[in-house]
C-alpha positions in Angstrom: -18.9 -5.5 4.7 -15.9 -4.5 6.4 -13.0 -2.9 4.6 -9.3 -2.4 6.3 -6.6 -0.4 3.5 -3.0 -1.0 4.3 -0.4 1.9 3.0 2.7 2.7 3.2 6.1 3.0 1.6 8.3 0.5 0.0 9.5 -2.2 2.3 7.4 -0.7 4.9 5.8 -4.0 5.7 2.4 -3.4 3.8 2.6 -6.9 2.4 3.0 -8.4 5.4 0.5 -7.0 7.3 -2.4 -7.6 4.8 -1.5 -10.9 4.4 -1.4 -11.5 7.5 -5.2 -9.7 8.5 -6.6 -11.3 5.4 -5.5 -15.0 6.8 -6.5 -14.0 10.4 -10.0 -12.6 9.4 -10.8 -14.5 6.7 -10.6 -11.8 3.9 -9.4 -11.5 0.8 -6.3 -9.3 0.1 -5.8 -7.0 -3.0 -2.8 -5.1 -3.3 -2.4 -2.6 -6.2 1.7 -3.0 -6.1 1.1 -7.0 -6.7 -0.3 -5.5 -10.1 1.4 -2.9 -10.6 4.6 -5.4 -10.6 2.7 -8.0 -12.8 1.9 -4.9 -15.6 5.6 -4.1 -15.5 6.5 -8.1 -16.0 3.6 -8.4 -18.3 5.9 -5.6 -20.4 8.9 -6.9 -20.2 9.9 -3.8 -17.9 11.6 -3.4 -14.1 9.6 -1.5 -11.7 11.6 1.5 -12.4 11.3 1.0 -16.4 7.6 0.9 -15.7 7.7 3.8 -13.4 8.8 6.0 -16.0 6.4 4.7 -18.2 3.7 5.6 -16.1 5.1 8.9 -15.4 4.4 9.5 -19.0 1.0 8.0 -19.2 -0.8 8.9 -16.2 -4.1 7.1 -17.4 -2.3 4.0 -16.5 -2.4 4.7 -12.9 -6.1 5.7 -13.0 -6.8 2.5 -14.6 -5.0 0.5 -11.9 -6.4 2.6 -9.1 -10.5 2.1 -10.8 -9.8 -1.8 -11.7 -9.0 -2.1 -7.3 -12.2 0.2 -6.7 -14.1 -2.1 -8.7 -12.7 -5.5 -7.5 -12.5 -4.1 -4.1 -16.1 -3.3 -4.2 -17.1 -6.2 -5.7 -15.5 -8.3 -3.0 -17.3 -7.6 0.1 -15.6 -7.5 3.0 -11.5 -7.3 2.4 -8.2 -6.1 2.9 -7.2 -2.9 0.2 -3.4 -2.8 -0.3 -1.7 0.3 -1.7 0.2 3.4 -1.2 -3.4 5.3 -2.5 -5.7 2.9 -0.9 -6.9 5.3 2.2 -6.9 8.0 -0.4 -9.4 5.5 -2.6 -11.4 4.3 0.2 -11.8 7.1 2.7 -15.4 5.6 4.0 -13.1 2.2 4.8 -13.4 1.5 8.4 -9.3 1.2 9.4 -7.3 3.2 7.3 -3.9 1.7 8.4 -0.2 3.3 7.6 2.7 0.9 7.7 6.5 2.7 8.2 9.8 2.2 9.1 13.3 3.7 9.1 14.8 4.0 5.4 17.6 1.9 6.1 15.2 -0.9 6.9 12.9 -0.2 4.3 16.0 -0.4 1.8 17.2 -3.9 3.3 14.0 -5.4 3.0 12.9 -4.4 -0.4 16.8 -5.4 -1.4 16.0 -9.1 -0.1 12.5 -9.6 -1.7 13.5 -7.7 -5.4 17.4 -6.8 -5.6 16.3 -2.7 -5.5 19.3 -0.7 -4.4 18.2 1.8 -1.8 18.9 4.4 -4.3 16.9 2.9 -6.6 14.0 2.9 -4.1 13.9 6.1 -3.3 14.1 7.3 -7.3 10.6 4.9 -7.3 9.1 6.8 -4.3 9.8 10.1 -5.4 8.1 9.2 -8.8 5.5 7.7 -7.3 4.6 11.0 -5.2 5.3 13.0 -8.0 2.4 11.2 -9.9 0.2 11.2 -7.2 0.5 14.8 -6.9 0.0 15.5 -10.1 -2.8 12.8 -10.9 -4.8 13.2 -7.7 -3.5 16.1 -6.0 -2.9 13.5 -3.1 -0.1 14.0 -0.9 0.6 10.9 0.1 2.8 11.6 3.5 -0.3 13.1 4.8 -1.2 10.8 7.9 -4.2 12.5 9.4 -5.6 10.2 6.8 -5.3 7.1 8.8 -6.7 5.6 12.1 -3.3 4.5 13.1 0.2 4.2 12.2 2.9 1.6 13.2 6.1 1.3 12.8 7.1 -1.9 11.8 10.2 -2.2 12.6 9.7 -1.7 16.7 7.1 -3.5 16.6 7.7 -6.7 14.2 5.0 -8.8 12.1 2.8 -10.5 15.0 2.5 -7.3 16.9 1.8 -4.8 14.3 -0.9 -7.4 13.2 -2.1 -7.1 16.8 -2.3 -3.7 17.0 -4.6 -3.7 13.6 -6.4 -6.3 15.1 -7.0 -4.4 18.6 -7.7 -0.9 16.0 -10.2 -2.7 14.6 -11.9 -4.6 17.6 -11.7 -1.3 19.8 -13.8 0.5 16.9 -10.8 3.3 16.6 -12.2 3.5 13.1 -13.9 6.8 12.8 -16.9 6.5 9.6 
């Protein structure tokens, strides 16, 4: 089994990547904000209404995070999606953390949901906030992950690449 996690912030190209590793290698790809946006729609709820939500009620975020531990381990070999998969999955062999500048950040996750950049950064700092206080995980830490790209130098086909070469060079430390 071979597992690759995918992290980063909003707009930071997460999606992409996995999607793009999952088609290449023939994985499947499970991505805890794909969920976490269909248990907001599911409620009726925006992302941020949600967010607030589940600042209140931190069991739904450990609920979220053991349902992709279970389907993840249940899968075999896969591509893990989420700002707390390398966190989840230390033992997976590439830990990869997806960033870019905030301006681009902001005028992706604009195009894809209509979140204002303000907006954005309100969800983030929630979203630390709860990580913080639900896993004591700082989640800007990157000495947690084999690499980091930055997606915006680098663009779709050769941040995939550079996984790709990670992966194949065995820079994932077990």
């Amino acid at each position: 089994m071979t597992l690759i996690t995918v992290s980063g912030l909003p707009g930071s190209g997460t999606t992409t990547l996995a999607s793009r590793l999952a088609r290449r290698l023939e994985f499947q790809h499970h991505s805890t904000g794909q969920v976490f946006r269909q248990m907001a729609a599911d409620r009726g709820l925006s992302i941020e209404e949600f967010g607030a939500l589940v600042d209140a009620t931190p069991q739904i975020d450990r609920d979220l995070d053991a349902e992709m531990v279970r389907t993840v381990k249940a899968t075999g070999s896969c591509i893990a999606e989420g700002r707390l998969t390398g966190m989840l999955f230390r033992d997976a062999d590439l830990k990869i953390l997806c960033y870019a500048p905030d301006d681009v950040r902001a005028a992706r996750v604009l195009s894809r949901s209509g979140e204002t950049k303000e907006q954005m950064h309100r969800r983030e700092v929630h979203e630390m906030r709860r990580h913080r206080d639900t896993y004591g995980f700082d989640s800007t830490m990157i000495s947690l992950y084999d690499i980091c790209i930055n997606t915006e130098r680098y663009g779709p086909d050769r941040t995939e690449a550079l996984a790709r070469w990670a992966l194949a060079a065995g820079r994932c430390p077990r």
